[in-house]
C-alpha positions in Angstrom: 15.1 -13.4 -9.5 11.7 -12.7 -10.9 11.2 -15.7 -13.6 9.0 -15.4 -16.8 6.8 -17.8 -14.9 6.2 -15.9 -12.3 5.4 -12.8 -13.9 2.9 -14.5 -15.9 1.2 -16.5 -13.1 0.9 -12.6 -11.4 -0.6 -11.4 -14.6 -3.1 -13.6 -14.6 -3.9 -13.5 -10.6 -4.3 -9.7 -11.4 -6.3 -9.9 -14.6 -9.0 -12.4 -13.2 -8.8 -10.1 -9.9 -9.9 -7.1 -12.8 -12.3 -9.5 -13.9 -13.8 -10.2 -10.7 -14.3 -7.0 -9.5 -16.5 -5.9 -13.1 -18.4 -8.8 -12.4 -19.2 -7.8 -8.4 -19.6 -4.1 -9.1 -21.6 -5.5 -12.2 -24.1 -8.2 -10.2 -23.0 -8.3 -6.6 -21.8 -11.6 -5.1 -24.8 -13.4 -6.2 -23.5 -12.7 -10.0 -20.2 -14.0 -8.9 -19.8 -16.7 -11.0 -16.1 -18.5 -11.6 -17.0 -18.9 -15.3 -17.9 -15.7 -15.8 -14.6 -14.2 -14.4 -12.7 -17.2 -16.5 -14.8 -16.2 -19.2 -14.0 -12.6 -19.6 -10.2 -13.5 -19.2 -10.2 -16.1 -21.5 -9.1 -18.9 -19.4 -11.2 -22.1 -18.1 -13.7 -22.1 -14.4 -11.5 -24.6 -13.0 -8.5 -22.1 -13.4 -9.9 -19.7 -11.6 -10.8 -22.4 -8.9 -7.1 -23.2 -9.0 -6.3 -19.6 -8.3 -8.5 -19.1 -5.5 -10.2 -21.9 -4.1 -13.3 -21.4 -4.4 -15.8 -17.7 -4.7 -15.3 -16.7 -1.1 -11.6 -16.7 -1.5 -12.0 -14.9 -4.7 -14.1 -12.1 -2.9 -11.7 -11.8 0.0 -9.2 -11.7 -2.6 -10.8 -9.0 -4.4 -11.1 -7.2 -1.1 -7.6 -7.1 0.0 -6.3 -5.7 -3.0 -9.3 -2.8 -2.9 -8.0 -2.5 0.3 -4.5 -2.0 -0.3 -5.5 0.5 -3.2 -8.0 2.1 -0.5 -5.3 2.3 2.1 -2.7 4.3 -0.6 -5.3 7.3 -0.7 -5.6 7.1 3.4 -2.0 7.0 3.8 -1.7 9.5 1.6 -4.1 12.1 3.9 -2.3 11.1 7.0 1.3 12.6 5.5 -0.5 15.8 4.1 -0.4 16.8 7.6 2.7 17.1 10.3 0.1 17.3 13.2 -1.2 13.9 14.5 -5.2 14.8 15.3 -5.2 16.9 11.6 -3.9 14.4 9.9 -6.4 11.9 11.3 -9.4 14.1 10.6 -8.1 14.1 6.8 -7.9 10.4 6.6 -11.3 9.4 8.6 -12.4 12.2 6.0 -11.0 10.5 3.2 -11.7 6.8 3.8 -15.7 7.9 4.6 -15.3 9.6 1.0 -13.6 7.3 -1.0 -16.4 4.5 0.6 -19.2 6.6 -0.8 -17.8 7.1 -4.1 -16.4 3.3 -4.4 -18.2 0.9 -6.9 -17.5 -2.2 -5.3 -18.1 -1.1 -1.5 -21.6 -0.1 -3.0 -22.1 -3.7 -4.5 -20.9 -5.2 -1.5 -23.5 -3.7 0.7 -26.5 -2.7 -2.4 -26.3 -5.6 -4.6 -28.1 -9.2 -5.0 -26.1 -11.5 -2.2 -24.8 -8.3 -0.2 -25.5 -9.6 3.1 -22.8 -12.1 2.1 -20.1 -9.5 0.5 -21.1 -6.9 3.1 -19.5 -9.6 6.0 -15.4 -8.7 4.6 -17.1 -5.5 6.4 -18.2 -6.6 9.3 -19.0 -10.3 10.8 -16.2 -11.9 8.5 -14.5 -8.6 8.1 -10.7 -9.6 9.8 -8.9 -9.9 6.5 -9.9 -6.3 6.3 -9.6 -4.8 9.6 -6.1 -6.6 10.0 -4.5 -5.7 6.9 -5.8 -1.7 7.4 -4.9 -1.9 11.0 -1.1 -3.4 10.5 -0.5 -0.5 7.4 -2.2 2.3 9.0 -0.3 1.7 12.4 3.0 1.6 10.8 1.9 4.7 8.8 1.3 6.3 11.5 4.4 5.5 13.9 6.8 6.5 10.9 5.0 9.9 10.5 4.3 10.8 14.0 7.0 9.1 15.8 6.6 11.3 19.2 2.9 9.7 19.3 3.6 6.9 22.3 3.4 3.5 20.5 0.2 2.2 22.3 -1.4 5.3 21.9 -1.0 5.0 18.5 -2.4 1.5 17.8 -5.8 2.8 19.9 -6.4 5.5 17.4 -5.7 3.0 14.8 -8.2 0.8 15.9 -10.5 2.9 17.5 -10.7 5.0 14.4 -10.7 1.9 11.7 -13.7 0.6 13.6 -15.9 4.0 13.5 -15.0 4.0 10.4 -16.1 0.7 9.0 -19.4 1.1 11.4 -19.9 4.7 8.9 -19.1 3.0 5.8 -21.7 0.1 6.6 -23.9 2.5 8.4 -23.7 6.2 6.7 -24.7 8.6 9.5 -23.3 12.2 9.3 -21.4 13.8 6.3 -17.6 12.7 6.2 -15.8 15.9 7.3 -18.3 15.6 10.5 -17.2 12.5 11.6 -13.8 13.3 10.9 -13.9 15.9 13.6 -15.9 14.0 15.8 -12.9 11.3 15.7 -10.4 14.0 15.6 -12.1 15.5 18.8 -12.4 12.1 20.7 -9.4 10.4 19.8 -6.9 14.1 19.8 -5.9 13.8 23.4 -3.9 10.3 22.7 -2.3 12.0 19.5 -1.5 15.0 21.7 0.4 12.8 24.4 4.9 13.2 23.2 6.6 10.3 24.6 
């Protein structure tokens, strides 16, 4: 049973996570400052220590709900389509999109302090990759079931990892490396068990 405790220690885990991301997309991970996310949600520094340990674990904790939120809209490309390799060029399509648009992925790599947000990316990014690898696989095994398992979990990967090199990196428009993953990766999407 969900006590009143427990909805209220979510509450505020969400709220300072609201308040954390306006103050990255505000001033990057330099302006990250545990008072200031306190501050804004009325509650004391050393609460939001309590919460999250300390600013990295407030940033990775900022990123794996963005992530989850991200993932929603990718999920969401892969089941417009029935066929496997269409399906994937929506959602490398969409993720490369949604990056470009996103606020915080834009602090996290533009701001004051981006070299250390833009590692969730890339050195220090396996919060990330794991969490968009394990939803994204199982997305893609319930939707495409005749797609061999292991052939599966390559695209996954393969494909997560272009795209976080593209979303670090921008190099061609979206819907062009969409079909140039689409092109490389359709023969283990074509493969029926």
């Amino acid at each position: 049973m969900d006590t009143f405790a427990d909805r209220t220690k979510r509450r505020l885990h969400d709220e300072l996570l609201d308040a954390a991301y306006d103050v990255l997309v505000a001033g990057g991970y330099e302006g990250l400052k545990m008072a200031d996310v306190g501050r804004r949600v009325g509650v004391s520094r050393q609460t939001v220590y309590n919460e999250f340990k300390d600013r990295w674990g407030l940033l990775q904790a900022v990123a794996a709900r963005e992530t989850e939120r991200f993932l929603v809209e990718v999920n969401a490309a892969l089941s417009e389509h029935s066929d496997p390799i269409d399906g994937l060029r929506a959602a490398v399509e969409r993720a490369l999109t949604l990056a470009a648009d996103n606020p915080l992925v834009k602090a996290a790599l533009g701001q004051p302090g981006s070299d250390q947000a833009s590692q969730l990316l890339t050195t220090r990014g396996q919060q990330v990759l794991e969490l968009s690898h394990q939803r994204l696989d199982a997305h893609v095994r319930e939707h495409w079931p005749d797609v061999p398992a292991q052939d599966a979990t390559t695209c996954v990967d393969v494909a997560l990892r272009v795209v976080l090199s593209h979303i670090v990196n921008p190099g061609a428009a979206p819907a062009v490396v969409a079909s140039q993953v689409a092109q490389v990766l359709g023969p283990f999407l074509s493969r029926r068990q």
